[in-house]
N, C-alpha and C positions, 0 to 999 in steps of 0.2 A: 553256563553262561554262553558257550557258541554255540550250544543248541539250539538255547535261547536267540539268537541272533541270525541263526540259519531259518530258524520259523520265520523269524522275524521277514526275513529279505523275502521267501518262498510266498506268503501274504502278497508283500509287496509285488511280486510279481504276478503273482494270478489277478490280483486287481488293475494290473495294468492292461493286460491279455483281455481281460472281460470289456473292456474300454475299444476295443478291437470288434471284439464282439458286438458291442451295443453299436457302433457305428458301422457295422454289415450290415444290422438289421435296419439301421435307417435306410443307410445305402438302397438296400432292396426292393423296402417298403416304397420307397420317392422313386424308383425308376418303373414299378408295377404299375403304380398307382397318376401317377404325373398325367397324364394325359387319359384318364380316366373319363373324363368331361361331369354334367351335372350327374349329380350323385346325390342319396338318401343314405344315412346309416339308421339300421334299426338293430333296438337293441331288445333284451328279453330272456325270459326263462328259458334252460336247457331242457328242464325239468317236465314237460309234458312230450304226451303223443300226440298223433295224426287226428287222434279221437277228439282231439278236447277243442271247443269252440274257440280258443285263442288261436290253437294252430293255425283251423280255417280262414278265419278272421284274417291272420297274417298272410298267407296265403294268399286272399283278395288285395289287399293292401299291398303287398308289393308286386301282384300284377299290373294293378293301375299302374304304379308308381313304373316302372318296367313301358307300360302301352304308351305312358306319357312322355316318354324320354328319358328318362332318370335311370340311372345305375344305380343296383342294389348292395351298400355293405353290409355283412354283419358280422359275427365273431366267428363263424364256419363251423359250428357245434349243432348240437343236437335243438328239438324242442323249437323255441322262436325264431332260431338261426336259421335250423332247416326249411323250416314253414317260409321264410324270406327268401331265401334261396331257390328254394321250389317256387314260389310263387313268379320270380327273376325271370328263370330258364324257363318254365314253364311258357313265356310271355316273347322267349328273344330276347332278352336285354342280358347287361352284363349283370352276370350274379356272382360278388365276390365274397370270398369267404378268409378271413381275418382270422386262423385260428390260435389256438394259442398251447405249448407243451404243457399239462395237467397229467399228474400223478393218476386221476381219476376223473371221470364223469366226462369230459370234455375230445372228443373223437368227431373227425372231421367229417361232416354229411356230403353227402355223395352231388346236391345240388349245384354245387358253385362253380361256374368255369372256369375263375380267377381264384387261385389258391396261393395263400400267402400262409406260414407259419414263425408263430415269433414264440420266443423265449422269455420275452418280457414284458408283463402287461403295460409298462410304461409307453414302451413304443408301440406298440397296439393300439393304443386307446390315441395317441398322435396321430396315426390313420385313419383312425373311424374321424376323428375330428378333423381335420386337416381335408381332408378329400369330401364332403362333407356339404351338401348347402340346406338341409332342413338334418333333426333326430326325430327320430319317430320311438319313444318309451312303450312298450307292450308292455305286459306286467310280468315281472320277475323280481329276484332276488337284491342279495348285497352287489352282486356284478352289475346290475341293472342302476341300480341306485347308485354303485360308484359313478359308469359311463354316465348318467343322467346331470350327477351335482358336480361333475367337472365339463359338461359342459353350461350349465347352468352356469358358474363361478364363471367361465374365461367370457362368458357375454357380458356377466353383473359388471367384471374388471376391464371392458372393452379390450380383452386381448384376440378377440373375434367378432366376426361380425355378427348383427345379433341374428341370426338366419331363426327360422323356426324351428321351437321346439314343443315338439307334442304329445300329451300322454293318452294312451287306446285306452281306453276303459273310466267311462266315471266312477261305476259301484265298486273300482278298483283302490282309485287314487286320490277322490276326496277325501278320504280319512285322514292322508298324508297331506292335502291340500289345507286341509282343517286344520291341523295342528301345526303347517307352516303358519299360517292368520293368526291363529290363537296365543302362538309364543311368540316366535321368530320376529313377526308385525308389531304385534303387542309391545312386546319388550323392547322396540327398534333395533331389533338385531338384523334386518330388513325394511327397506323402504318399501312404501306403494308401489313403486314403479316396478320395483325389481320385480312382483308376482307377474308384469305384463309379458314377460319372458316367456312363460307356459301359457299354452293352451290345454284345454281338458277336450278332447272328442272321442266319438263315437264310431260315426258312420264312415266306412273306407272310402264314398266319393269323397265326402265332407275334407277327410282328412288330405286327399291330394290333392285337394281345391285349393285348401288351406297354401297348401305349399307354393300351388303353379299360380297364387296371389301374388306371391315377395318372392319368386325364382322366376326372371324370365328365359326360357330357351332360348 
């Protein structure tokens, strides 16, 4: 029973200490980041090379986005991170890189001038949003998809401003766009308005046009 009781307190304490923890990493994140100025987060697969035409693709995109004024976030990992980051630096502008501690896959690209590392995707993804005045979605995975529909949600629940949100690739992402219509619509689990949140583009001017519409410097 006081073994029991000793676990018990030893719990309690490490979850207090972590409370500690999470509140450095805000701390950190809001003094890096605060005066940032206008900023883009893009987000994306770790999962490719230099080779693959998203990389490049990214690469031009966050040049612009960099020539235009705009600071570049991303998650400071491999694949669409680095292609962002490279694109950044490449350009002079601020290339920040958000990474996050990962058991695997996730090692921080050498692009970013602004390195941040967090512990916890929670307050990661506070960053990418928060500093933040258009997303730019490339295509990727469940990472991408999460950063994507939480920023999606905090516009639908005005807990943000509705800044632009863009996804790079049509032959990517109307399939997802479809079957947001086809259910989601359908069944009102979504209004009309709500799809006006996304755009679907293409072209990398097109896409920084898009932004330097509803961002003014």
């Amino acid at each position: 029973m006081l073994e029991k009781q000793f676990l018990i307190d030893d719990l309690k304490l490490s979850e207090s200490w972590r409370l500690f923890r999470i509140m450095g990493e805000f701390v950190e994140g809001v003094e890096a980041l605060h005066d940032l100025g206008p900023a883009v987060s893009i987000f994306g697969t770790a999962r490719i090379g230099e080779d693959d035409p998203v990389y490049q693709q990214t690469v031009e995109i966050a040049g612009l986005f960099a020539k235009a004024g705009f600071s570049v976030i991303t998650g400071g990992g491999g694949g669409v991170m680095e292609a962002a980051n490279r694109g950044a630096e490449k350009e002079g502008g601020n290339s920040v890189g958000l990474n996050i501690r990962l058991p695997f896959e996730q090692k921080p690209n050498p692009y970013a001038n602004l390195k941040l590392e967090f512990k916890y995707f929670f307050i990661r993804k506070v960053m990418f949003i928060k500093y933040a005045m258009a997303y730019i979605a490339m295509p990727g995975g469940f990472g991408t998809m999460d950063e994507l529909f939480e920023v999606i949600t905090l516009i639908q629940t005005h807990r943000i401003k509705p800044f632009p949100v863009i996804l790079v690739g049509s032959a990517y992402w109307n399939g997802l766009l479809e079957w947001i219509r086809e259910r989601l619509l359908t069944d009102s689990r979504i209004s009309e308005k709500d799809l006006d949140i996304i755009q679907v583009l293409d072209e990398p001017a097109e896409i920084v046009d898009a932004v330097k519409k509803v961002v003014i410097l």
